[in-house]
C-alpha positions as semicolon CSV with decimal commas, in nm:
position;residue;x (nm);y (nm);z (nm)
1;X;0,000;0,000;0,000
2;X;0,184;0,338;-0,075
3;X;0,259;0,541;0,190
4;X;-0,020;0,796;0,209
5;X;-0,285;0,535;0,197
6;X;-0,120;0,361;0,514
7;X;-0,196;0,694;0,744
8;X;-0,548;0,689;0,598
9;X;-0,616;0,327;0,658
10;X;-0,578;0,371;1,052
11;X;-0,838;0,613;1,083
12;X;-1,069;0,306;0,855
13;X;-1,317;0,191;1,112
14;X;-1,396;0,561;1,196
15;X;-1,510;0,701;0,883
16;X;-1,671;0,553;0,538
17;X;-1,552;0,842;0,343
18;X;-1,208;0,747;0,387
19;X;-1,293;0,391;0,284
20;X;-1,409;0,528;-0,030
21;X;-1,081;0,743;-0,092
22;X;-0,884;0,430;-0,026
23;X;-1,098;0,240;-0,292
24;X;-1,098;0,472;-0,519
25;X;-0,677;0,529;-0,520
26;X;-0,683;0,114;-0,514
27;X;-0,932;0,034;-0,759
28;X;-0,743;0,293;-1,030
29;X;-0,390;0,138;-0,903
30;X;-0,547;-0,207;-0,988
31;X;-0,565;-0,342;-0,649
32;X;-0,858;-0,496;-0,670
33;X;-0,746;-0,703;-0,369
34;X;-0,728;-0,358;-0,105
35;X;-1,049;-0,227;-0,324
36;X;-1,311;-0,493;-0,238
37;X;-1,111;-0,480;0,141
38;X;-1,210;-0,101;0,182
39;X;-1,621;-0,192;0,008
40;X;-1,616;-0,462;0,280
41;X;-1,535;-0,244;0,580
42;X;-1,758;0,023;0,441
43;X;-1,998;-0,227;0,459
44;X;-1,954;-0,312;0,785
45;X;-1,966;0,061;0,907
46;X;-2,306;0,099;0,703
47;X;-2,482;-0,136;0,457
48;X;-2,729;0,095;0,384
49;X;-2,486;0,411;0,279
50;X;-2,585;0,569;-0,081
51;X;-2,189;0,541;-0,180
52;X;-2,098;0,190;-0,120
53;X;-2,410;0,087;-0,351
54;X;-2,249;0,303;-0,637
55;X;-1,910;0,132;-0,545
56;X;-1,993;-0,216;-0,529
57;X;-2,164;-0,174;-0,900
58;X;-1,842;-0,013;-0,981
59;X;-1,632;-0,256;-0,850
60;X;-1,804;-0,560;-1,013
61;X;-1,872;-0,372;-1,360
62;X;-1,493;-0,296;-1,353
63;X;-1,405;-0,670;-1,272
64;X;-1,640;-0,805;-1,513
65;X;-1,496;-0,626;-1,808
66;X;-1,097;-0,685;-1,753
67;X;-0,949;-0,801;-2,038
68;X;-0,810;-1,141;-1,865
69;X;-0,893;-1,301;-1,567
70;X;-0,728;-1,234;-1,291
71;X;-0,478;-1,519;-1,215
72;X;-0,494;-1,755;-0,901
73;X;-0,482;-1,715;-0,622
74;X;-0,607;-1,370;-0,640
75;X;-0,865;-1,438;-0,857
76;X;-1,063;-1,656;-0,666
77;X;-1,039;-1,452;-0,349
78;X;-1,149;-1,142;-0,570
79;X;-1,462;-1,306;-0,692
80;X;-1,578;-1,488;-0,354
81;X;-1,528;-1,132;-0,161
82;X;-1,748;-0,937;-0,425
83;X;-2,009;-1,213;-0,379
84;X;-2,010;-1,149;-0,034
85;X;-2,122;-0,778;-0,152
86;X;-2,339;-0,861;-0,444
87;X;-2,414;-1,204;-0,504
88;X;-2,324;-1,327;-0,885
89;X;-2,663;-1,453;-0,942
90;X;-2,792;-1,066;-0,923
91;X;-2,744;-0,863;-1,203
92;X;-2,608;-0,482;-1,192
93;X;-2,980;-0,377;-1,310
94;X;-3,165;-0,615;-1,010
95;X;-2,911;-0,505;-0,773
96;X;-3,013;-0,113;-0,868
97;X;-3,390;-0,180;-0,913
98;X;-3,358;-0,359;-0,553
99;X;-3,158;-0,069;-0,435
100;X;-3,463;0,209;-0,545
């Protein structure tokens, strides 16, 4: 993790809005990994929050369309953590329709 995120993640199970910053450096820096980490602990903090729901479809839309899969062992870690947040069986439009 670089060096400014480390300071940020300490102050993690205070505040969603730094979860999001942390996701959003990650998920750019292709660390999916630390990405779906920060969704999970946002989720923890508040399930119902108006953000993470925008994230999470981010998250697996931006999975979903990477040119190659995302080798072992990360890959399967990857894909059973964003099921935790959004089960594969639910579609981006079900989980939004479900969400209004």
């Amino acid at each position: 993790m670089d060096k400014y995120l480390i300071g940020l993640s300490e102050l993690v199970p205070q505040n969603m809005d730094i979860c999001f910053v942390i996701y959003d450096v990650t998920i750019r820096q292709k660390k999916y990994l630390q990405a779906v980490r920060m969704l999970m602990c946002a989720h923890s903090l508040d399930s119902e929050h108006p953000d993470l729901h925008s994230w999470i479809a981010h998250l697996r839309n931006t999975v979903s369309f990477l040119p190659e899969p995302i080798p072992v062992p990360v890959g399967p870690v990857l894909a059973e953590s964003i099921a935790s947040l959004l089960p594969g069986e639910i579609s981006l439009e079900l989980f939004n329709s479900q969400y209004l």
